[in-house]
C-alpha positions in Angstrom: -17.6 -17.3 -16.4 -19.6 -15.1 -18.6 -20.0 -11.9 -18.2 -22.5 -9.6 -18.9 -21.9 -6.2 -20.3 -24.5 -3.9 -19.1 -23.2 -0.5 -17.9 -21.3 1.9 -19.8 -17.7 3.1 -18.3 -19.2 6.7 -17.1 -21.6 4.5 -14.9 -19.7 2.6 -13.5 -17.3 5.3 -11.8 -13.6 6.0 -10.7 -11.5 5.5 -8.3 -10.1 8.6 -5.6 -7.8 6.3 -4.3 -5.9 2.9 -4.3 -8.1 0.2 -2.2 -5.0 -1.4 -1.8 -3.6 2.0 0.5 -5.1 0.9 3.8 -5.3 -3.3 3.4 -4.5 -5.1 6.2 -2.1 -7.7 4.1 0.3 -4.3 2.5 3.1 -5.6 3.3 2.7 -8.5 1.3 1.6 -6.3 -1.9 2.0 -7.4 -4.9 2.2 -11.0 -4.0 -1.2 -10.8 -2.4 -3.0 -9.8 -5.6 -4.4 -12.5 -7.3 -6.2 -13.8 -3.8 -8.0 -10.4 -3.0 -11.3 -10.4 -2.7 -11.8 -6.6 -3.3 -9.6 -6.2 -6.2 -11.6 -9.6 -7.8 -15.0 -7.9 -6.9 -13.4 -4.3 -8.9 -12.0 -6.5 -11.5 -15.7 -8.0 -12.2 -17.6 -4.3 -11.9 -15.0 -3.2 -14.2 -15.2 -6.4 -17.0 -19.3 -5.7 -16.8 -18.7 -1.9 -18.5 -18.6 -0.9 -22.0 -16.4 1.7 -23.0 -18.2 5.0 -23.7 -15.4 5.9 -26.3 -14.1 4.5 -29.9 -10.7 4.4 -30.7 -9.4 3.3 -34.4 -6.0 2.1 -34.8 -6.0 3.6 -38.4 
């Protein structure tokens, strides 16, 4: 899958909280992670952004 990099970190946003707090499937956490919908659809939003910041490792 390719994916394109078109929004910058601050424009994308942050989190306030975990969307993992009030699933329905908890109790199965982390076990439960790789077949989540939501996390998957965060994981993609978050792959789109480009970092806003440059760090050297000098």
């Amino acid at each position: 899958m390719t994916v394109r990099r078109d929004k910058f970190d601050f424009e994308i946003g942050y989190f306030i909280k975990s969307p993992c707090r009030e699933c329905n499937t908890r109790e199965k956490f982390p076990e439960c992670i790789d077949e989540c919908p939501v996390l998957d659809k965060i994981q993609t939003i978050l792959a789109r952004g480009i970092s806003c910041c440059y760090s050297s490792a000098e």
